[in-house]
C-alpha positions in Angstrom: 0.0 0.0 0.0 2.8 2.4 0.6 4.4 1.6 -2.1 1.5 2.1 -4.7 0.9 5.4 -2.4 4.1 6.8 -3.1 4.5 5.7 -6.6 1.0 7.9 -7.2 2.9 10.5 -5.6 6.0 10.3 -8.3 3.8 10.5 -11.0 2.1 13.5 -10.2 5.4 15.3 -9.3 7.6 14.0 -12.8 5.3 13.2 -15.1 2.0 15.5 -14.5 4.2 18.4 -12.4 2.1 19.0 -9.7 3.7 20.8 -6.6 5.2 18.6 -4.0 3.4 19.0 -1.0 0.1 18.6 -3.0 1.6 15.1 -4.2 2.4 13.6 -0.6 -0.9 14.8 0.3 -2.9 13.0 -2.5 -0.3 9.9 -1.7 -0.9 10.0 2.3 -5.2 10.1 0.8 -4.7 7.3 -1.2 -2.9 5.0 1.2 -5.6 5.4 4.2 -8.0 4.8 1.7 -6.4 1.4 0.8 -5.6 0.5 4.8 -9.8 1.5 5.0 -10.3 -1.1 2.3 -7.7 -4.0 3.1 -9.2 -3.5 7.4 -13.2 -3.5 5.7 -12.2 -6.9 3.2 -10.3 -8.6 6.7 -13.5 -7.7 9.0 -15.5 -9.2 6.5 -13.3 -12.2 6.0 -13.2 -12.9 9.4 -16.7 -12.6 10.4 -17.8 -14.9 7.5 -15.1 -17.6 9.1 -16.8 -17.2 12.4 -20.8 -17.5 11.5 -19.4 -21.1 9.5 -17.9 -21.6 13.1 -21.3 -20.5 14.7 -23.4 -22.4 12.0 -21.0 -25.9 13.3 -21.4 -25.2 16.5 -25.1 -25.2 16.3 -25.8 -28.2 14.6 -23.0 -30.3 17.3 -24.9 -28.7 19.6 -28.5 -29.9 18.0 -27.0 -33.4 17.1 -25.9 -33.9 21.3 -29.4 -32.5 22.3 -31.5 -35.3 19.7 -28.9 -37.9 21.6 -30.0 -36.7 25.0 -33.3 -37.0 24.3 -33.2 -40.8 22.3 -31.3 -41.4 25.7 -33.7 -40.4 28.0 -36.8 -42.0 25.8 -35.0 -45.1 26.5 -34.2 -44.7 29.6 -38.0 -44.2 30.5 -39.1 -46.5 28.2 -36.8 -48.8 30.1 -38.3 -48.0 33.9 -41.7 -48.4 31.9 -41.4 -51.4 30.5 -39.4 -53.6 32.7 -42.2 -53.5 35.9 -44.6 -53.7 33.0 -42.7 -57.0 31.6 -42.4 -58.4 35.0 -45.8 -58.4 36.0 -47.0 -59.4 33.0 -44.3 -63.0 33.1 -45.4 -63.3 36.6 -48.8 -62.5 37.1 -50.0 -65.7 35.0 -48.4 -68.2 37.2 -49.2 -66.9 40.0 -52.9 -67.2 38.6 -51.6 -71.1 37.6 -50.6 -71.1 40.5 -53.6 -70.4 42.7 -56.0 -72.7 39.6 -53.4 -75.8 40.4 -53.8 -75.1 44.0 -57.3 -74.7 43.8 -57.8 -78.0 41.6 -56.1 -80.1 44.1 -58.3 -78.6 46.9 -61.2 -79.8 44.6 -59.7 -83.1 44.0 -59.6 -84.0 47.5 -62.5 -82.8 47.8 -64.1 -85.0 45.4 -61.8 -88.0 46.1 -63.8 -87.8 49.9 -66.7 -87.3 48.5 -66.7 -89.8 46.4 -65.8 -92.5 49.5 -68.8 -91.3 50.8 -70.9 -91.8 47.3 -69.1 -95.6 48.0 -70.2 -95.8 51.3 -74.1 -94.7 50.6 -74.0 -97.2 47.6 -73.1 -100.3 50.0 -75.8 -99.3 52.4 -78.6 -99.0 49.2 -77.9 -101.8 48.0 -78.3 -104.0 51.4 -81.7 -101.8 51.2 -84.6 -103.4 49.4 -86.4 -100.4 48.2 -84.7 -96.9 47.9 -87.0 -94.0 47.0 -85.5 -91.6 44.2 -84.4 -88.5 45.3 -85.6 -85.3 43.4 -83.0 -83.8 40.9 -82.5 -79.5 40.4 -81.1 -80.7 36.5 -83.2 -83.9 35.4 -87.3 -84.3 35.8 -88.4 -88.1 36.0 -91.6 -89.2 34.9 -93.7 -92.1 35.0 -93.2 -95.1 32.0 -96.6 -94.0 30.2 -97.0 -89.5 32.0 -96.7 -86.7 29.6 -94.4 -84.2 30.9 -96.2 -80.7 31.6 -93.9 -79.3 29.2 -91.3 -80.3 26.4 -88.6 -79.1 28.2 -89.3 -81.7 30.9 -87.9 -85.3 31.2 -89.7 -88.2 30.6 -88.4 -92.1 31.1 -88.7 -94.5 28.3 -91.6 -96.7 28.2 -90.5 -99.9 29.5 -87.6 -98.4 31.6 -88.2 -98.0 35.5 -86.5 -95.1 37.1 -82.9 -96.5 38.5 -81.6 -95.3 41.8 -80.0 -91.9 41.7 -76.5 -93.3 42.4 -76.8 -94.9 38.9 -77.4 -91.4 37.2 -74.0 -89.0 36.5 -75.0 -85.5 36.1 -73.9 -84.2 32.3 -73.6 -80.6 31.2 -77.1 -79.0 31.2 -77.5 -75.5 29.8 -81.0 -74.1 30.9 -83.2 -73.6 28.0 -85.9 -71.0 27.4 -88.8 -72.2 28.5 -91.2 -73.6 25.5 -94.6 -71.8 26.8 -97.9 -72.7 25.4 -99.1 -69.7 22.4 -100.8 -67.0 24.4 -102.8 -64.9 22.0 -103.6 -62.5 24.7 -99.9 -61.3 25.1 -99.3 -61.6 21.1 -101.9 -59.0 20.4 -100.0 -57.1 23.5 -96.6 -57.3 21.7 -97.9 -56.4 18.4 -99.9 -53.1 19.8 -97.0 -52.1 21.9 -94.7 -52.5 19.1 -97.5 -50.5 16.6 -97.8 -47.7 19.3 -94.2 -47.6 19.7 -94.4 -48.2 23.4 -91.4 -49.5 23.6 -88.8 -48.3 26.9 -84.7 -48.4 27.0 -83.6 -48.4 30.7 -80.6 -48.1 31.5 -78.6 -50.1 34.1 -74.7 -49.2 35.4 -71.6 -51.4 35.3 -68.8 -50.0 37.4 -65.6 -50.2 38.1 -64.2 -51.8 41.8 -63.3 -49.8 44.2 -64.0 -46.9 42.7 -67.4 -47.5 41.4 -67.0 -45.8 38.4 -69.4 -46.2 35.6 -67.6 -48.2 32.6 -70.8 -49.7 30.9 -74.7 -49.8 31.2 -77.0 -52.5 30.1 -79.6 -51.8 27.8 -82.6 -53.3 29.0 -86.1 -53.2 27.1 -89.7 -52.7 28.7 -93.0 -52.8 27.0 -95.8 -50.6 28.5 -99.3 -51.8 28.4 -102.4 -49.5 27.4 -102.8 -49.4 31.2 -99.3 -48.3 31.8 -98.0 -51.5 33.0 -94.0 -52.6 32.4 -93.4 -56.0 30.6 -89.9 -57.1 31.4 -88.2 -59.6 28.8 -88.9 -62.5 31.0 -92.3 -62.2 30.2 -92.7 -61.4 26.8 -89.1 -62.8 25.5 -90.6 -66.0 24.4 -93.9 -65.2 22.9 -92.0 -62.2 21.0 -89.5 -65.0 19.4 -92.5 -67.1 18.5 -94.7 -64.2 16.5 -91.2 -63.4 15.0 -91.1 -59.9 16.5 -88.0 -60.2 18.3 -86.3 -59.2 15.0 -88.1 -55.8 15.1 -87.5 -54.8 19.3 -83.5 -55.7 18.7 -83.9 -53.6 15.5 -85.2 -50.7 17.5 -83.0 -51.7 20.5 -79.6 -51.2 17.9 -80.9 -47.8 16.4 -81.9 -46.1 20.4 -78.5 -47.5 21.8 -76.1 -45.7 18.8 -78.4 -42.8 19.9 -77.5 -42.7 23.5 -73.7 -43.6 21.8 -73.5 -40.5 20.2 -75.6 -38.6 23.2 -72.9 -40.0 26.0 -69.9 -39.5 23.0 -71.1 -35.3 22.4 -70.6 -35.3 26.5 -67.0 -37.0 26.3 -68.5 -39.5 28.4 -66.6 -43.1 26.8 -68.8 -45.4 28.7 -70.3 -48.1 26.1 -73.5 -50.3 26.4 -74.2 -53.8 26.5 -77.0 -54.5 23.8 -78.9 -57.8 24.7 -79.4 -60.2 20.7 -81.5 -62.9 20.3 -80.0 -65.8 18.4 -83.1 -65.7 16.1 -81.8 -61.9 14.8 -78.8 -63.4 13.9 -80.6 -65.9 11.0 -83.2 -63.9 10.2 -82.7 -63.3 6.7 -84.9 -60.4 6.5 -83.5 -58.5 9.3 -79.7 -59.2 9.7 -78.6 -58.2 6.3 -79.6 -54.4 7.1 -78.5 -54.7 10.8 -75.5 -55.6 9.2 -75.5 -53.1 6.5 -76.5 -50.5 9.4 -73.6 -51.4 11.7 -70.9 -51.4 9.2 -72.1 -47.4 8.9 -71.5 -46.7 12.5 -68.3 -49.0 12.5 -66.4 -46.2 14.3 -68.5 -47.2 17.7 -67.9 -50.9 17.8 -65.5 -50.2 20.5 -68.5 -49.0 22.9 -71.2 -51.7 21.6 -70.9 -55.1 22.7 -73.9 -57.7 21.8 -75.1 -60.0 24.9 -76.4 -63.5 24.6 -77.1 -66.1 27.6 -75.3 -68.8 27.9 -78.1 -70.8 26.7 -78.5 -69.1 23.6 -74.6 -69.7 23.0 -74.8 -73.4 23.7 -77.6 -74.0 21.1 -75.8 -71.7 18.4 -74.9 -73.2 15.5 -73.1 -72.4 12.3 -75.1 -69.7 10.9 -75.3 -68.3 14.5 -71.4 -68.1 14.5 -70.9 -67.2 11.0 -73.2 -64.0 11.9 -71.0 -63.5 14.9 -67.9 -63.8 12.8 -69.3 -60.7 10.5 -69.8 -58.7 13.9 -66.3 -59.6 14.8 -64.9 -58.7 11.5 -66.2 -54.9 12.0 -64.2 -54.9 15.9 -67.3 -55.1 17.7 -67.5 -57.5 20.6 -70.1 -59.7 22.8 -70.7 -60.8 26.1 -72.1 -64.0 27.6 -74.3 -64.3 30.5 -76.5 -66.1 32.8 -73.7 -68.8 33.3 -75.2 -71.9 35.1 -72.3 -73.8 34.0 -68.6 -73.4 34.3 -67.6 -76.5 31.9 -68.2 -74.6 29.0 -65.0 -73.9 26.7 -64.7 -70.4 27.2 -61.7 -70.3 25.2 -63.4 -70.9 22.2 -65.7 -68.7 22.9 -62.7 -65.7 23.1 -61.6 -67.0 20.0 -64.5 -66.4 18.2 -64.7 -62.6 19.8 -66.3 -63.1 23.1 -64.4 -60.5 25.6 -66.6 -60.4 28.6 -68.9 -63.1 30.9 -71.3 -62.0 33.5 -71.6 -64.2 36.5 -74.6 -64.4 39.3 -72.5 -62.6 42.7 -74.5 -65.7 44.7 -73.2 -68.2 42.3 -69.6 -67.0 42.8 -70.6 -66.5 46.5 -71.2 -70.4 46.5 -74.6 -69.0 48.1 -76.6 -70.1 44.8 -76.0 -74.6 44.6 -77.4 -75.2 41.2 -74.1 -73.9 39.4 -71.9 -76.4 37.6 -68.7 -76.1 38.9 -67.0 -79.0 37.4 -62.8 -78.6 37.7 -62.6 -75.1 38.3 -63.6 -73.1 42.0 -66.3 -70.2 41.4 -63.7 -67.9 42.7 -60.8 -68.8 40.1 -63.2 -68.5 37.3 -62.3 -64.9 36.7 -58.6 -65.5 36.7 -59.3 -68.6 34.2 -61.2 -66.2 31.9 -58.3 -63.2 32.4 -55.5 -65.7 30.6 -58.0 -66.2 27.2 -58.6 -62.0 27.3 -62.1 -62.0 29.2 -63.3 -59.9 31.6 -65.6 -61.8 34.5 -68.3 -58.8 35.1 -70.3 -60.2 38.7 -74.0 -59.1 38.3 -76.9 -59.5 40.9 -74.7 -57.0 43.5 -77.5 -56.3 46.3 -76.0 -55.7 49.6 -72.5 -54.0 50.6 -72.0 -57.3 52.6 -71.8 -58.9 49.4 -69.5 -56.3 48.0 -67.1 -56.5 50.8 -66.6 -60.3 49.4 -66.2 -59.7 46.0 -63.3 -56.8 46.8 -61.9 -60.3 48.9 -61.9 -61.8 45.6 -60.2 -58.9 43.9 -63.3 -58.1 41.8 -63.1 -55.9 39.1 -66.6 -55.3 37.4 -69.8 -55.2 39.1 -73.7 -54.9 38.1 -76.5 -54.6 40.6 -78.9 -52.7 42.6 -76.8 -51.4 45.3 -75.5 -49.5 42.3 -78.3 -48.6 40.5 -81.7 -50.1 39.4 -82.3 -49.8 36.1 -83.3 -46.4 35.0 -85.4 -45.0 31.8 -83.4 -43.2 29.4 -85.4 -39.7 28.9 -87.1 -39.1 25.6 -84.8 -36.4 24.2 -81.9 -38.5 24.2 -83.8 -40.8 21.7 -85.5 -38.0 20.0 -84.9 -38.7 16.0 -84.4 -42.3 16.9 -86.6 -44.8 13.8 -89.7 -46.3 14.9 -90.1 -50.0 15.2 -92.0 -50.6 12.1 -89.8 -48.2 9.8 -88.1 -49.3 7.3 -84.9 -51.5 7.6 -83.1 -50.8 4.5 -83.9 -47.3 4.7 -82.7 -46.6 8.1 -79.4 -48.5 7.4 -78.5 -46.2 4.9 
């Protein structure tokens, strides 16, 4: 710079004459102007240098954070998981554990009781008459008596009754009761169903301890024209043979995704349990639109699960389960109830979609005898049920006393009247809902 300064300088003294001092000056000018530009060209340098720094610093610094957090993700994933993990190895055999104990307490059981079956069979036999006892499963009839009804028993002509120690108790589902037609309570059905005086009450399922509502029960009522209530155990089997039980499960589907979508508005994710008749299922003019309807509102099968007794479930048969296996197919799920019997193979039934069973609190008291225990204790059925991915839900709850016992059995689920009785739903939740005579198809679309 000093020497292009003073070389300016030169040349405006020899070759353009300009007076010395004048020169320097113009020099001195021109080299500050050059150390101006050479200090403006550095600073520049060196603060592009340092944002690259800056800019590598950043990302190190971003790359360390991300790592930090994958670390402690795993880290809580790890305290998470493990307890999880553990119980979840351990909790089955314990519950092994407990069924194997409990089976040998019933084996030893049965192994004395059976000396003593021994022992009563020596003394009838040295006996020369022995008076059949009367049996809670089996009705015995004379050679050439008509039973009262067909669901009764009645001996073979030619066959004497045998003593009772010759008789082993099977499997025996209770079946609905084959009643005589009553025209009377047809005509009733059919004007109730006409009128649309048809009732949803609603019944709790909570939670134990904390008695918090998970579930209610959809329960149907018929009203009379004098304002009487006909419960389902009344009207069930003459409604199955007119063929209306089709139409009240129709309307019972349609009211039930209304009080859904009612409880849903109201961020309220308690779901119902929807009671089905076995004849819906193969009735070929009905279950195509239920099915049709239900695959429209697949986005609540997570909050509807279909009900059946354990009855209906014994006498289903491929139709029934193919039916069942659609229902599955769309996520929703059902529920099995009234168990008299324990022998069934609930397993199977999980398989095929079944994810909750309902048991009487006195049968799993031991307070109620005509249960069917077979190899597995009342009070380990729920811990059975848990390891094929059912849910034991104890109905029939009356009295705290009888809630203090099922908390002994670690009880989960609970339905009964110390709850809540069953309680109408209020006509604007249903307001919009079909009535029972309109249309199928249209109301599925």
């Amino acid at each position: 710079m000093m020497i292009i300064a003073g070389s300016c300088g030169m040349v405006l003294v020899y070759q353009f004459a300009r007076p010395l001092g004048e020169a320097v000056s113009i020099s001195v000018a021109m080299f500050c102007l050059l150390a101006v530009l050479h200090l403006l060209v550095t600073r520049g340098s060196e603060r592009n240098n340092l944002s690259d720094a800056m800019d590598r610093l950043e990302d190190r610094v971003s790359e360390v954070d991300e790592d930090l957090s994958n670390l402690e993700g795993r880290l809580t994933g790890v305290e998470t998981n493990i307890p999880a993990r553990t119980r979840e190895e351990i909790d089955p055999l314990f519950a092994e554990v407990e069924v194997i104990g409990s089976l040998v307490k019933q084996m030893a059981e049965a192994m004395a009781d059976m000396e003593a079956r021994l022992e009563d069979q020596r003394v009838s036999d040295m006996q020369p008459q022995m008076h059949l006892p009367p049996q809670p499963q089996h009705r015995l009839e004379a050679p050439n008596e008509q039973p009262p009804h067909s669901g009764g028993y009645q001996e073979p002509a030619g066959q004497t009754a045998q003593p009772h120690s010759q008789y082993t108790q099977q499997p025996v589902y209770p079946e609905p009761r084959i009643q005589r037609p009553n025209p009377a309570l047809a005509a009733e059905i059919r004007a109730a169903i006409d009128a649309n005086r048809v009732d949803l009450y609603l019944q709790p399922i909570v939670t134990l301890p904390q008695r918090r509502v998970r579930f209610y029960e959809v329960l149907t009522r018929l009203r009379t024209l004098d304002g009487d209530l006909l419960e389902p155990v009344e009207f069930l089997a003459e409604a199955i043979r007119i063929k209306q039980i089709a139409t009240l499960d129709n309307l019972q589907l349609f009211r039930s995704l209304q009080i859904i979508k009612r409880l849903s508005a109201r961020n309220r994710e308690a779901g119902l349990f929807c009671n089905l008749s076995p004849a819906t299922l193969v009735d070929e003019s009905f279950f195509p639109g239920f099915l049709e309807f239900v695959k429209a509102n697949e986005s609540y099968a997570d909050l509807l699960v279909f009900e059946f007794t354990q009855a209906d479930v014994a006498s289903m048969g491929l139709l029934e389960f193919e039916s069942l296996a659609a229902l599955s197919d769309l996520g929703f799920r059902f529920s099995i109830d009234h168990i008299t019997d324990l022998r069934m193979d609930f397993k199977a039934l999980a398989d095929k979609g079944f994810r909750y069973a309902k048991l009487n609190a006195a049968r799993l008291l031991m307070q109620d005898e005509s249960l069917a225990q077979g190899n597995i204790h009342p009070s380990d059925f729920g811990a059975l049920i848990q390891r094929f991915g059912m849910e034991l839900i104890v109905d029939h709850v009356e009295t705290e006393a009888t809630l203090v016992e099922l908390l002994d059995l670690d009880t989960r689920n609970a339905q009964g009247h110390l709850f809540s009785p069953p309680r109408p739903v209020r006509a604007d939740v249903l307001k919009g809902a079909p009535s029972p005579r309109a249309p199928r198809r249209a109301e599925a679309s």
